[in-house]
N, CA, C and O of each residue as an XYZ file, in Angstrom:
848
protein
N      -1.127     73.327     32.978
C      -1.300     73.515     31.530
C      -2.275     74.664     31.302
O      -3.408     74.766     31.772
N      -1.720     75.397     30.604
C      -2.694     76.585     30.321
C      -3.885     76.229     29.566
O      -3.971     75.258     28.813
N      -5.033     77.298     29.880
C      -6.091     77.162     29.554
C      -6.659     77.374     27.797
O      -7.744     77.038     27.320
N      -5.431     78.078     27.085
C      -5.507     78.066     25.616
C      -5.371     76.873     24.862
O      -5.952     76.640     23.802
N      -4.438     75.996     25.561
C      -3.803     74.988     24.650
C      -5.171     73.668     25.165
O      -4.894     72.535     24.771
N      -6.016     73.747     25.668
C      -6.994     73.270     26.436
C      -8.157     73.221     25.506
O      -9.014     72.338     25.489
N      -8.084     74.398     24.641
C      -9.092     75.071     24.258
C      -8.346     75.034     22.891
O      -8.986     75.199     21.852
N      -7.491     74.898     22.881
C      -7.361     74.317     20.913
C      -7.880     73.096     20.657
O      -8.495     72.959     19.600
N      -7.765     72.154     21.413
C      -8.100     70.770     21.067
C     -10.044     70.436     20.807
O     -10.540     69.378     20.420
N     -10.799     71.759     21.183
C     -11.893     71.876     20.926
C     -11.841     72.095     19.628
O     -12.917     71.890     19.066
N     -10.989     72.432     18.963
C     -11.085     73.110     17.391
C     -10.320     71.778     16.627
O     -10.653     71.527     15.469
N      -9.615     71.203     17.090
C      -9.273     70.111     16.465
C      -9.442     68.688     16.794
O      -8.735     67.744     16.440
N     -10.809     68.692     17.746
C     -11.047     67.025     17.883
C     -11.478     66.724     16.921
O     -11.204     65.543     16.705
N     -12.290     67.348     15.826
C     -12.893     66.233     15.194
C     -11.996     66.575     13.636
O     -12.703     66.552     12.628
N     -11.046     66.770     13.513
C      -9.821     66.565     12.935
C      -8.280     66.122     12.724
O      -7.311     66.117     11.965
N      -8.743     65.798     13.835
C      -7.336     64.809     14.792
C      -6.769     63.880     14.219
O      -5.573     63.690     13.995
N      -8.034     63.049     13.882
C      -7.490     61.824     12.567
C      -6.689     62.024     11.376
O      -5.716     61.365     11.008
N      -7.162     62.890     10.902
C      -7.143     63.260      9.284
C      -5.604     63.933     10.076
O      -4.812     63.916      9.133
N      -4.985     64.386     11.075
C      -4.025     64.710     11.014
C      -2.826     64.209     11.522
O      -1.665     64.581     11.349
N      -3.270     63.374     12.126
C      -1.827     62.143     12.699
C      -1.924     61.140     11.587
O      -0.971     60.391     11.376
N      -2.956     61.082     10.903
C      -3.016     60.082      9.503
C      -2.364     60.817      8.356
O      -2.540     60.379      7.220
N      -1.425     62.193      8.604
C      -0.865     62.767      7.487
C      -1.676     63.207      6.449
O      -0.939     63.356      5.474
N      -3.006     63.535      6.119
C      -3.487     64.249      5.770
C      -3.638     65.816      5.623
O      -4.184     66.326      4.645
N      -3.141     66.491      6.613
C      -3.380     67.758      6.191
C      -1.243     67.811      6.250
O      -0.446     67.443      7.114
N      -1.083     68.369      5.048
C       0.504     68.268      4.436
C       1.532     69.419      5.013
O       2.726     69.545      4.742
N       0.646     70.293      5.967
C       1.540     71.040      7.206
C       2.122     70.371      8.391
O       3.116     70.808      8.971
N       1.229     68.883      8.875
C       1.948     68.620      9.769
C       2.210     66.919      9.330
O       2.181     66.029     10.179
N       2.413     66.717      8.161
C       2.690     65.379      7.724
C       3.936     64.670      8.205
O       3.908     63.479      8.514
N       5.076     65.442      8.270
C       6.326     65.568      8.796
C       6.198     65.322     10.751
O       6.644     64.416     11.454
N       5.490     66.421     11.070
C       5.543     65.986     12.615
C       4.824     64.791     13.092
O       4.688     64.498     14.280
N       4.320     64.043     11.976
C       3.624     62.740     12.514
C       3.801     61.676     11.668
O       3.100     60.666     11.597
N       4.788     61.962     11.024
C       5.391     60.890     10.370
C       5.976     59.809     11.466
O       6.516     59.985     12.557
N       5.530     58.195     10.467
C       5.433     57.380     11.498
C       4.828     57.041     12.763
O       5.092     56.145     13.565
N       3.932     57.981     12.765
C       2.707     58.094     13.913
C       2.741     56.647     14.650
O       3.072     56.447     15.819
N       2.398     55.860     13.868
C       1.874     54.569     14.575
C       3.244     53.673     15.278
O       3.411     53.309     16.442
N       3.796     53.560     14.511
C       5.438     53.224     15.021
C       5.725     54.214     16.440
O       5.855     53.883     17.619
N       5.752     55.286     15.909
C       6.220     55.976     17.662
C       4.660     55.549     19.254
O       4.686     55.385     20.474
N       3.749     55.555     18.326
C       2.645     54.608     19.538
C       3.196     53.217     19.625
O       3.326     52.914     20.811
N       3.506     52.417     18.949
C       3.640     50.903     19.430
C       5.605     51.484     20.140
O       5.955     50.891     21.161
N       6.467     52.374     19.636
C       7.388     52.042     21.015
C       6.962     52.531     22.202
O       7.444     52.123     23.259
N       5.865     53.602     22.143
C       5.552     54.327     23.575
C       5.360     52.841     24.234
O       6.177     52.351     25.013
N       4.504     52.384     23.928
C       3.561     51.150     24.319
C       4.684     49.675     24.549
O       4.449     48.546     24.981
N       5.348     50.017     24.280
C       6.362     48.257     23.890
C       6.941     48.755     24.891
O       7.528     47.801     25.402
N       7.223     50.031     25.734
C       8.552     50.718     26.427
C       7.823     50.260     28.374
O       8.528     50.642     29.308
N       6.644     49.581     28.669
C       5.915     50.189     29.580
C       5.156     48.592     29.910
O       4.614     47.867     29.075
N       5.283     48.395     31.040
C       4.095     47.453     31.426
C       3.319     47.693     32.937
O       3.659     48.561     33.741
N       2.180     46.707     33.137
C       1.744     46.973     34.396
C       0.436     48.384     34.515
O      -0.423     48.612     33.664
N       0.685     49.282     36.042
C      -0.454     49.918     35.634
C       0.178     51.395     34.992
O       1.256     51.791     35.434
N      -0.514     52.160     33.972
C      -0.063     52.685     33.161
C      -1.136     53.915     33.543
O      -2.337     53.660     33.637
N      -0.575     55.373     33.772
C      -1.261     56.411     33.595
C      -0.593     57.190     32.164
O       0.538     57.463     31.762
N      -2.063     57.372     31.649
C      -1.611     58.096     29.686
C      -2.201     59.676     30.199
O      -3.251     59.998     30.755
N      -1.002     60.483     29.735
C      -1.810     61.879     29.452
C      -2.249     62.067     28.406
O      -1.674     61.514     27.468
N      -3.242     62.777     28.170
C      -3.693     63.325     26.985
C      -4.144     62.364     26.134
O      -3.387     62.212     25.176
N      -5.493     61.374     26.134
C      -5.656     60.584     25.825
C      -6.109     60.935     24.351
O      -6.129     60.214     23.354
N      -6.476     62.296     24.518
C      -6.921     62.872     22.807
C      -8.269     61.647     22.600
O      -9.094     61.392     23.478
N      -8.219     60.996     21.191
C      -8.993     60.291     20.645
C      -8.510     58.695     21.010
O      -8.622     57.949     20.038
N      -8.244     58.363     21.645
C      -7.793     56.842     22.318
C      -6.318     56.300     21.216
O      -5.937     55.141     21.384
N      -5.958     56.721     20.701
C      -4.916     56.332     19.667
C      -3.990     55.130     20.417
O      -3.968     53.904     20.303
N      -3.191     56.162     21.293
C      -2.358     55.310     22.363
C      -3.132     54.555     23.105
O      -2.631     53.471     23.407
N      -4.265     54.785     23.527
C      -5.153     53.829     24.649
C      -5.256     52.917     24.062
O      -4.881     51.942     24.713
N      -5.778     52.552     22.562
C      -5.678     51.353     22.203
C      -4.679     50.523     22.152
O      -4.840     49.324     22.380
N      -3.338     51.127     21.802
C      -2.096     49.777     21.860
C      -1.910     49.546     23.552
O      -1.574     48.414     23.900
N      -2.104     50.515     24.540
C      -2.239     49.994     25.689
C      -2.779     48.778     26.271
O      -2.362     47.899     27.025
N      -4.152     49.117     25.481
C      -5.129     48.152     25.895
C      -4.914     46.951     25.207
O      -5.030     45.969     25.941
N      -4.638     46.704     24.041
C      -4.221     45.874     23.303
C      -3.016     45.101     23.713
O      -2.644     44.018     23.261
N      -2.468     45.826     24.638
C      -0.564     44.984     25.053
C      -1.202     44.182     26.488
O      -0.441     43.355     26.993
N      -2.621     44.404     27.188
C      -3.272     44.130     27.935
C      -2.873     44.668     29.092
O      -2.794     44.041     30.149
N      -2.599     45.875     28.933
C      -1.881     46.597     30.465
C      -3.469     47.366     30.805
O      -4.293     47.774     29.987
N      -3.534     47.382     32.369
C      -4.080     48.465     32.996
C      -4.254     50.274     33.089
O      -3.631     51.057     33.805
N      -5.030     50.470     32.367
C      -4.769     51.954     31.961
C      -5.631     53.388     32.765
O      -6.841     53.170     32.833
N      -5.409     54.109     33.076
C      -6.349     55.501     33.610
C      -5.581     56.537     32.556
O      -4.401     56.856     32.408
N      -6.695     56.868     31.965
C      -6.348     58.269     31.256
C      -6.682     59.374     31.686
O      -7.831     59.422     32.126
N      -5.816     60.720     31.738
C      -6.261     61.988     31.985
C      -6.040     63.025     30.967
O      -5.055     63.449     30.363
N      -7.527     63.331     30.989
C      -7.534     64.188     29.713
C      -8.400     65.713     29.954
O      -9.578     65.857     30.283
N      -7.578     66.543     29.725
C      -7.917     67.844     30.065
C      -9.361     68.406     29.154
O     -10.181     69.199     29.616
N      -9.425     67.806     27.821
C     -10.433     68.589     26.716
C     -11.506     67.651     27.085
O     -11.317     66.435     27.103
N     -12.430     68.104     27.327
C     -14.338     67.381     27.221
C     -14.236     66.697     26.185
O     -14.180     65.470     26.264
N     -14.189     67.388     24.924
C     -14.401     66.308     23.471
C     -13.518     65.480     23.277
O     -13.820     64.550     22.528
N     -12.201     65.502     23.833
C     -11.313     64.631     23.528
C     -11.367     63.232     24.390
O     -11.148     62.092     23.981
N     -11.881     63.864     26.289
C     -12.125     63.105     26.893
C     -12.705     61.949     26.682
O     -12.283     60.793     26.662
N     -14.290     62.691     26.443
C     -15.649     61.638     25.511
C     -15.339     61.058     24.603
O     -15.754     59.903     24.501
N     -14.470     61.623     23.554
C     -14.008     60.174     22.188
C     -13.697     58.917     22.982
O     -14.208     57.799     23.057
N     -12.322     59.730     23.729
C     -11.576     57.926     24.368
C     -12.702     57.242     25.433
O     -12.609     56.070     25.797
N     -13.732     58.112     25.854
C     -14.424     56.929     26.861
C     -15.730     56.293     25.846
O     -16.377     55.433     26.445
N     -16.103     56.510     24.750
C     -16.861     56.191     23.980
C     -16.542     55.009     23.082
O     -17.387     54.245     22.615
N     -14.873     54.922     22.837
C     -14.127     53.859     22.395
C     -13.673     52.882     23.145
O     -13.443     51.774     22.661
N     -13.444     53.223     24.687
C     -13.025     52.502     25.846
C     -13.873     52.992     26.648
O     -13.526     53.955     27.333
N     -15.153     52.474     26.762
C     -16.224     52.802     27.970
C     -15.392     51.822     29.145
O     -15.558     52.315     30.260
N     -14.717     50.825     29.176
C     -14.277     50.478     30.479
C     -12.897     50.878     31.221
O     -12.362     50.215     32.109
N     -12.476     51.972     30.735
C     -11.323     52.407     30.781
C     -11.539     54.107     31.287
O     -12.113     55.017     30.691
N     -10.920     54.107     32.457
C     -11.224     55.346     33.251
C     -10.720     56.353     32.973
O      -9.495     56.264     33.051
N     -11.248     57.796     32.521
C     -10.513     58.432     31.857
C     -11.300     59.720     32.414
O     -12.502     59.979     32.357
N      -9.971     60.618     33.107
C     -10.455     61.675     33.966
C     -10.057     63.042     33.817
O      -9.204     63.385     32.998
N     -10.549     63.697     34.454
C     -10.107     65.464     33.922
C      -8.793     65.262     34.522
O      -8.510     64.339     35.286
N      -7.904     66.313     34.069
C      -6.530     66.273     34.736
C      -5.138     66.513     33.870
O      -4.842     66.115     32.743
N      -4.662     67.028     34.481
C      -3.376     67.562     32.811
C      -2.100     66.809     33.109
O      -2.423     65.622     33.165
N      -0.681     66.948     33.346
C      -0.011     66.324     33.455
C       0.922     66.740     34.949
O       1.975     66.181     35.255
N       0.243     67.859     35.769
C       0.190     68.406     36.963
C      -0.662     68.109     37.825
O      -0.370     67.477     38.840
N      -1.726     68.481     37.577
C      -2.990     68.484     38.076
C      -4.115     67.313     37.983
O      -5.169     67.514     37.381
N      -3.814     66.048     38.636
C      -4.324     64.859     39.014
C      -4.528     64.164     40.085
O      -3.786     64.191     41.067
N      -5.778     63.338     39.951
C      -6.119     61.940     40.984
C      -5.939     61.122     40.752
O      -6.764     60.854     39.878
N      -5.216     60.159     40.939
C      -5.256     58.809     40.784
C      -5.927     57.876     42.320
O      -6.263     56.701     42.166
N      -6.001     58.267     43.139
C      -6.442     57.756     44.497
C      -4.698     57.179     45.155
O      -3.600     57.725     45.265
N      -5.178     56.005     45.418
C      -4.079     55.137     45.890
C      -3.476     54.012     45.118
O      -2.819     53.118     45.652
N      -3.761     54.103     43.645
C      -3.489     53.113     42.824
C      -2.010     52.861     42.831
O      -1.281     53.853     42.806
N      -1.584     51.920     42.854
C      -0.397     51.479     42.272
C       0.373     51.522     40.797
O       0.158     50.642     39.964
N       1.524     52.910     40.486
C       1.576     52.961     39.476
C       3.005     52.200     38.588
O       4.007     51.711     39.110
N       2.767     52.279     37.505
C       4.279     51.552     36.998
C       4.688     52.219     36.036
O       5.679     51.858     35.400
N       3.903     53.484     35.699
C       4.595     54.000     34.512
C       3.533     55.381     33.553
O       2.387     55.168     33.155
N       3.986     56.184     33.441
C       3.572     57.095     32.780
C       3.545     57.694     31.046
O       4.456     58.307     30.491
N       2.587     57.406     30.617
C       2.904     57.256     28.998
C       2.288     59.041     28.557
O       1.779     59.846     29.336
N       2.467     59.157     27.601
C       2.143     60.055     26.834
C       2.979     60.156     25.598
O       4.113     59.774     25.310
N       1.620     61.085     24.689
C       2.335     61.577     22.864
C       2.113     62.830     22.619
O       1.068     63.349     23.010
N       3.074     63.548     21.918
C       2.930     64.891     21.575
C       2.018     65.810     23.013
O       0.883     66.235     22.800
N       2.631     65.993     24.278
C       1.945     66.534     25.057
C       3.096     66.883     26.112
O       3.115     67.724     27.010
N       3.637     66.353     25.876
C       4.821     67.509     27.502
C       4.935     69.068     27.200
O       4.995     70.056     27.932
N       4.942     68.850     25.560
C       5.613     70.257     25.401
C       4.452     71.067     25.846
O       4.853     72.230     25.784
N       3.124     71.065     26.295
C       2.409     72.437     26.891
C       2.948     72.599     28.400
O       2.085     72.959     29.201
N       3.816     72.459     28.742
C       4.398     72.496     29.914
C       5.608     73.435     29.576
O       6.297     73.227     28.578
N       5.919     74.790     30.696
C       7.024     75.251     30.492
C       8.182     74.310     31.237
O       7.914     73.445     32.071
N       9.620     74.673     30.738
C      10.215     74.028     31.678
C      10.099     73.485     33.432
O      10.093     72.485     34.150
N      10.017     75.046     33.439
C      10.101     75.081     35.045
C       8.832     74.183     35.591
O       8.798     73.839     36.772
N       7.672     73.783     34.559
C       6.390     73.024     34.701
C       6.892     71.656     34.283
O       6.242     70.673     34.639
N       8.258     71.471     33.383
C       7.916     70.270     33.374
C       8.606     69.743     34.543
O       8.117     68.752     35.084
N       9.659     70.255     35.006
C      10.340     69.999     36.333
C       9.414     69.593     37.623
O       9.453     68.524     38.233
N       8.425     70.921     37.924
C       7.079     70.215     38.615
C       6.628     68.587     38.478
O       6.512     67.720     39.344
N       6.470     68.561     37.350
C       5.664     66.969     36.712
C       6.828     66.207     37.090
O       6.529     66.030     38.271
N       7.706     65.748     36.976
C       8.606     65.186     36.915
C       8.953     64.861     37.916
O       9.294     63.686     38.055
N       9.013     65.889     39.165
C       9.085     65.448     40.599
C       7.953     64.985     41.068
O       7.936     64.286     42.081
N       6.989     65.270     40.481
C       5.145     64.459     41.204
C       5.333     62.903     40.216
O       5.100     61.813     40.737
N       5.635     62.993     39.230
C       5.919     61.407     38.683
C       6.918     60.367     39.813
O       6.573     59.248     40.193
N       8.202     61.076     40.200
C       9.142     60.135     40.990
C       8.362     60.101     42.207
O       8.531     58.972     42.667
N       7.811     60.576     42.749
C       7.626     60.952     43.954
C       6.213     59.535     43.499
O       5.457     59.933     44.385
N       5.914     59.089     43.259
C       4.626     58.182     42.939
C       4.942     57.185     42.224
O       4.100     56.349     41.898
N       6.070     57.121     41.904
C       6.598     55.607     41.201
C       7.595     54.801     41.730
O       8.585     55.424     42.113
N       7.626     53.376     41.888
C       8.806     52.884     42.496
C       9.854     52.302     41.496
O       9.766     51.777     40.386
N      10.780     52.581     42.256
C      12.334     52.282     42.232
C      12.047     51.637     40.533
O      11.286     50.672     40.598
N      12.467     51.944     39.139
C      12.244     51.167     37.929
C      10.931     51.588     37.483
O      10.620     51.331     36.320
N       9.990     52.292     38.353
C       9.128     53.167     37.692
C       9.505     53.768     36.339
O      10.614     54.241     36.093
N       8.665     53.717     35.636
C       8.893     54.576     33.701
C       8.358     55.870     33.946
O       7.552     56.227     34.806
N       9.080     56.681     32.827
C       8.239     57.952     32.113
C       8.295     57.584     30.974
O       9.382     57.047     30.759
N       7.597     57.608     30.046
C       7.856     57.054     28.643
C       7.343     57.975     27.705
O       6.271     57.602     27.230
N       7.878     59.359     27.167
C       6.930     60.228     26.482
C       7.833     60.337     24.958
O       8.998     60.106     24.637
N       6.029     61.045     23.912
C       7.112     60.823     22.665
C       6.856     62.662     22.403
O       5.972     63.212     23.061
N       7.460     63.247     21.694
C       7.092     64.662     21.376
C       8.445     65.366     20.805
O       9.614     64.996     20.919
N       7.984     66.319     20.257
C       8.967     67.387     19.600
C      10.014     68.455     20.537
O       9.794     69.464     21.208
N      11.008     67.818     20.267
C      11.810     68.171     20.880
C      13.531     68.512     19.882
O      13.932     67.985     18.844
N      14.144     69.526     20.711
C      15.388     70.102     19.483
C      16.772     69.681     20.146
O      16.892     69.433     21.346
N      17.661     69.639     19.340
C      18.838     69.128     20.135
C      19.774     70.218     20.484
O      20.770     70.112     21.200
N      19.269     71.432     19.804
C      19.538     72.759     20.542
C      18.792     73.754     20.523
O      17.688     73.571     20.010
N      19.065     74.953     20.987
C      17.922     76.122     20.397
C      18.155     76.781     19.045
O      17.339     77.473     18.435
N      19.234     76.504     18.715
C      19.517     77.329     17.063
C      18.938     76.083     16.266
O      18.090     76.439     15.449
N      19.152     74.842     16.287
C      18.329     73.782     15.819
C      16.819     74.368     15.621
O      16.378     74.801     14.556
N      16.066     74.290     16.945
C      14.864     74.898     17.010
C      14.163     76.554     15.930
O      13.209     76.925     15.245
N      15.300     76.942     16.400
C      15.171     78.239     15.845
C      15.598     77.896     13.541
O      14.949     78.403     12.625
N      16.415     77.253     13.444
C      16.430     76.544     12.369
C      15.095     76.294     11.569
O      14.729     76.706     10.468
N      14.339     75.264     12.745
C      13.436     74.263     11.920
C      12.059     75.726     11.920
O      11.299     75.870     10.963
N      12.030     76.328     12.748
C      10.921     77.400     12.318
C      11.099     78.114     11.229
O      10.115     78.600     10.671
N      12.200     78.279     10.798
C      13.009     79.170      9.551
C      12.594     78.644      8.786
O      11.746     79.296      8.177
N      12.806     77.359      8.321
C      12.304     76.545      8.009
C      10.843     76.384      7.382
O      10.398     76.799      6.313
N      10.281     75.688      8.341
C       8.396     75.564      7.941
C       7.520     76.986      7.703
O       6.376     77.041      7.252
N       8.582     78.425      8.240
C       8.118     79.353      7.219
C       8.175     79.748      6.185
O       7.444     80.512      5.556
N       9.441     79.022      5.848
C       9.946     79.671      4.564
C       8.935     78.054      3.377
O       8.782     78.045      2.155
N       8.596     77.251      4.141
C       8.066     76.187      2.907
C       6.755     76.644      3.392
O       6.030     75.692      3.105
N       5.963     77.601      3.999
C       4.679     78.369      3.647
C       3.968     77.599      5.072
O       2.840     78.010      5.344
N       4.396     76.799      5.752
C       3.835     76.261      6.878
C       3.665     76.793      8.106
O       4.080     76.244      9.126
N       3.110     77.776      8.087
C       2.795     78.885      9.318
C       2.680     78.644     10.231
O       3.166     79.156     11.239
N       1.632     77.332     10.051
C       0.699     77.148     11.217
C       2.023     75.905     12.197
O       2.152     76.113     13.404
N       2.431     75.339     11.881
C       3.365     74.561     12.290
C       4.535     75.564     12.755
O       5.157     74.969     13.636
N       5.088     76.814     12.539
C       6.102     77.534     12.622
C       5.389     78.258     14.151
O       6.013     78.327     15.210
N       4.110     78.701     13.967
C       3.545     79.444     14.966
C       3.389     78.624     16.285
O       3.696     79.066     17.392
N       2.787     77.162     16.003
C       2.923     75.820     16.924
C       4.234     75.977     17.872
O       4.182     76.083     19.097
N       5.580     75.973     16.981
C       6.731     75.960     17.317
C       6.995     77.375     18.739
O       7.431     77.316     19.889
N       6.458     78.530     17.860
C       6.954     79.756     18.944
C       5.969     79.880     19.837
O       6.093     80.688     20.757
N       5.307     79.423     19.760
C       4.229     79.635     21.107
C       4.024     78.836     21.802
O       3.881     79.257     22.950
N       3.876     77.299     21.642
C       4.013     76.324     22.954
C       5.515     75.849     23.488
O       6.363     76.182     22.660
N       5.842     75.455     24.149
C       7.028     75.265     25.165
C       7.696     74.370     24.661
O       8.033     73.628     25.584
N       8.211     73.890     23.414
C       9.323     72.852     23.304
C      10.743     73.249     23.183
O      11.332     74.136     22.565
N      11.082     72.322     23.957
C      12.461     72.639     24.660
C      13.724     71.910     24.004
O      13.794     71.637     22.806
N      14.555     71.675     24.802
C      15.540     71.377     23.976
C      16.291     69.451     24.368
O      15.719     68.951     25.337
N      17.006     68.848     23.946
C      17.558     67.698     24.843
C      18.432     67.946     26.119
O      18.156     67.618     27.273
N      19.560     68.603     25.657
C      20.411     69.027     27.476
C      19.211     69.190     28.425
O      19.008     68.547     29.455
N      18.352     70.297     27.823
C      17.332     71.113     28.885
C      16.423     69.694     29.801
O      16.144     69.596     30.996
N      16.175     68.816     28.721
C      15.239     67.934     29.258
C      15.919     66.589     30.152
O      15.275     65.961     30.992
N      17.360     66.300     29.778
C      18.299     65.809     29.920
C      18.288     66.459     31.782
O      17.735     65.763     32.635
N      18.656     67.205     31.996
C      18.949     67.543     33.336
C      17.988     67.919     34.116
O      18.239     68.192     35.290
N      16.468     68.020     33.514
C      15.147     67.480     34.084
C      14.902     66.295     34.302
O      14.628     66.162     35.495
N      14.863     65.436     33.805
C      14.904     64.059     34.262
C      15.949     63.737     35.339
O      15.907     63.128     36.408
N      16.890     64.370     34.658
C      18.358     63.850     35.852
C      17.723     64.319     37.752
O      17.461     63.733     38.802
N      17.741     65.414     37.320
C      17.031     66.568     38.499
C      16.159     66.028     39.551
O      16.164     66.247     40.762
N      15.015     64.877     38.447
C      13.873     64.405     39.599
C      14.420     62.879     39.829
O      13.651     61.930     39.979
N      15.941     62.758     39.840
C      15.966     61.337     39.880
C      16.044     60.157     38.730
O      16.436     59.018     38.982
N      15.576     60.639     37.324
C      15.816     59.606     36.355
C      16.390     59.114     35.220
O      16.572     60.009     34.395
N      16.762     57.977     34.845
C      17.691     57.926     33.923
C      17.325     57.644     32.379
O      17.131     56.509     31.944
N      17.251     58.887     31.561
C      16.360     58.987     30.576
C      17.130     58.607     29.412
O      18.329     58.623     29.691
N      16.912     58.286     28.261
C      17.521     57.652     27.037
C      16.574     58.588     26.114
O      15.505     59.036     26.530
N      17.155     58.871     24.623
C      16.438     59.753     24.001
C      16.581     59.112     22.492
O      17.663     59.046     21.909
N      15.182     58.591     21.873
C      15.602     58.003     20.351
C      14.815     58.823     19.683
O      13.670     59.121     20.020
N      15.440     59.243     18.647
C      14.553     59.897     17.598
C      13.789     59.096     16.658
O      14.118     58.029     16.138
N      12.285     60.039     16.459
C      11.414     59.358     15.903
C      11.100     59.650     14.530
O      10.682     58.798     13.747
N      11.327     61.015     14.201
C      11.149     61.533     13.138
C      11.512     63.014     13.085
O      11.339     63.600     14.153
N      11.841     63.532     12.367
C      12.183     65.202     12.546
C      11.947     65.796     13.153
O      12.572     66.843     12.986
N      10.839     65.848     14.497
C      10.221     66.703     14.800
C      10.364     65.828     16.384
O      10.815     66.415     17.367
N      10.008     64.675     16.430
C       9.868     64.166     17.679
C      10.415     62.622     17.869
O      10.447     61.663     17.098
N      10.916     62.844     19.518
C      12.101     61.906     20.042
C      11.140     61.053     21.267
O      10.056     61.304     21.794
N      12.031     60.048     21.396
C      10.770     59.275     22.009
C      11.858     59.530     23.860
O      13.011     59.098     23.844
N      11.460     60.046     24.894
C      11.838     59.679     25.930
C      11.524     58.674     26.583
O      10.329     58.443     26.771
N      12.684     57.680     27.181
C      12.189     56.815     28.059
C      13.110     56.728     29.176
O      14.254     56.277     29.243
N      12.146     57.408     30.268
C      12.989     57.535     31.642
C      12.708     56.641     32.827
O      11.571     56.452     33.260
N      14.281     55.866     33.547
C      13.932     55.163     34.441
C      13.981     55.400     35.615
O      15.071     55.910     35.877
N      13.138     55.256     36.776
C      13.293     55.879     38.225
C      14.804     55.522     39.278
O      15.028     54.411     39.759
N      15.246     56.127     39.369
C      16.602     55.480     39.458
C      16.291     55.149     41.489
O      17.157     54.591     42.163
């Protein structure tokens, strides 16, 4: 994961709330239903559970709450410190969705929200083979994020949130890596898994892939 998108989340930890809570009316739409797409991440997954991008504990809490075993890895310092300040007993370590320790733990499943897409393809393909390669047989991937069901789709919805004055959401779109369903479709297939795709809201589809 590149070191920019690392370094945005310094500018928006302590606005994070106010924006998955639909408050700021540029990205009300991409987080519509926020809490609903956390309780299916969470309903989709049991056992021990590694979360990327723990951000502000959002997802860690329905984790913790469904009473599953959790390690979070979280690339941003401030984002890190929220979730261990809310979950001081809940281990939560530097590390992106490549670049991790878990030791020798026993895993059952991999959660994450709004976070694959800082991965280029060819990166998420990487992840994807270090996920199978560490999960057994019925092992999960369970991720939720913005994703297009083609590229003129994609290319559509930026047309789109520029033309209704939403820049900052249009610029989101052309500069971090979200991809398409086929594309992600034959990534999963690729490392072995059998992925199902429900949409969550305009913007983002919930993956849930099984280790075949």
């Amino acid at each position: 994961m590149g070191r920019e998108f690392v370094d945005i989340f310094d500018e928006w930890a302590d606005s994070y709330e106010a924006s998955v809570a639909g408050e700021d009316p540029e990205y009300r739409d991409v987080f519509e239903g926020y809490d609903n797409i956390l309780n299916a991440v969470a309903s989709s997954v049991s056992g021990k559970v590694i979360e990327f991008g723990t951000g502000t504990g959002n997802l860690t809490a329905k984790l913790v709450e469904a009473g599953f075993s959790v390690i979070g890895i979280e690339p941003n310092t401030k984002m890190r410190h929220a979730t261990a300040i809310r979950f001081p007993s809940i281990k939560v370590i530097d590390g992106d969705l490549i670049q991790f320790e878990v030791g020798t733990e026993s895993i059952n499943a991999f959660v994450s929200t709004y976070v694959f897409h800082h991965l280029t393809d060819e990166e998420k393909r990487e992840a994807l083979l270090k996920y199978a390669a560490l999960l057994p047989t019925n092992g999960k991937v369970v991720f939720a994020d913005t994703a297009f069901i083609s590229e003129e789709a994609k290319q559509e919805r930026i047309a789109k949130e520029r033309a209704r004055g939403f820049h900052h959401v249009a610029d989101d779109l052309e500069r971090e890596y979200y991809t398409t369903i086929p594309i992600l479709t034959k990534l999963f297939d690729e490392a072995g898994f059998q992925v199902h795709f429900t949409r969550m809201n305009d913007f983002v589809w919930l993956m849930e892939a099984n280790k075949l």
